[in-house]
C-alpha positions as CSV (number, residue, x, y, z in Angstrom):
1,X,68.4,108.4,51.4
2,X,66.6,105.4,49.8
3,X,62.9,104.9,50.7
4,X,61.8,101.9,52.8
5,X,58.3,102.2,53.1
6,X,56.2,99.6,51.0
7,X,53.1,99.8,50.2
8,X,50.7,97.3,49.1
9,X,47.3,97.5,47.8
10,X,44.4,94.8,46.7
11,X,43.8,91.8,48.3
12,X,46.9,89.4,49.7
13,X,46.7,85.9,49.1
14,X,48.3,82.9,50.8
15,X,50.1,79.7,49.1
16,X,48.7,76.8,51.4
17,X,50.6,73.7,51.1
18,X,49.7,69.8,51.6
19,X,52.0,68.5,54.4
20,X,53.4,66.2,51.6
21,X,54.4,68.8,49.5
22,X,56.0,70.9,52.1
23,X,59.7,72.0,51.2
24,X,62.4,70.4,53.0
25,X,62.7,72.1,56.6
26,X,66.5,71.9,56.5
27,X,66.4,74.3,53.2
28,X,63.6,76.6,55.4
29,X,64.9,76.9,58.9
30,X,63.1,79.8,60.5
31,X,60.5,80.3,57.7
32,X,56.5,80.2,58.3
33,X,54.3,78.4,55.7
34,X,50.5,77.4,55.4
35,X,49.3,74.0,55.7
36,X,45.4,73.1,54.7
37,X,45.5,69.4,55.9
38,X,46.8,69.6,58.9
39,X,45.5,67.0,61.4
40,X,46.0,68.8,65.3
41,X,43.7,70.5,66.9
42,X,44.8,74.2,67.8
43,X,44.2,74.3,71.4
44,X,47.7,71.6,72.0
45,X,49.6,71.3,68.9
46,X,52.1,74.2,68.9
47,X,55.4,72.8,68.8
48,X,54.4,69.7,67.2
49,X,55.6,68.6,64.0
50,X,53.3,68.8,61.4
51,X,51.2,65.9,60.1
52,X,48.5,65.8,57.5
53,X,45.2,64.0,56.6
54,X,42.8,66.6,58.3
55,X,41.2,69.8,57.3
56,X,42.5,72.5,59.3
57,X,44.2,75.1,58.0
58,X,47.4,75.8,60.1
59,X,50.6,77.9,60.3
60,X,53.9,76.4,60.1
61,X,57.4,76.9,61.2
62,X,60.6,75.1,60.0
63,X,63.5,74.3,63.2
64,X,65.9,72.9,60.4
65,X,64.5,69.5,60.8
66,X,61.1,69.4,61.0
67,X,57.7,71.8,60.4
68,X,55.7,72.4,63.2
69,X,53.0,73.7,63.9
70,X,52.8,77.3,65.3
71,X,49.2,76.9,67.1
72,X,47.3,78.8,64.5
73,X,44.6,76.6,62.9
74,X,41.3,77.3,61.9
């Protein structure tokens, strides 16, 4: 019986994304990115789409049309 455990060691590093250079939702739909402009605070913005031009660094979900934010920014 194969093995399914992974195990990873060292440090893991994120690939934070502009929202201009985003990847098209529709090819994304259900994934999770990082943005490091994003412009909402994180006390109201989950559910909102994603815009840029600020400085907070935020996780991001794709509904097929759009990214929005997932109301983790920091």
């Amino acid at each position: 019986m194969p093995d399914f455990h992974i195990q990873q060691g060292g440090v893991y590093t994120r690939t934070y994304y502009t929202v201009a250079t985003l990847p098209a939702a529709a090819s994304f739909q259900g994934e999770e990115l990082f943005i490091s402009d994003g412009a909402a605070q994180e006390s109201n913005n989950y559910g909102q789409t994603a815009t840029g031009g600020g400085t907070f660094r935020c996780r991001v979900r794709s509904d097929g049309t759009a990214w929005k934010y997932m109301g983790l920014c920091w």
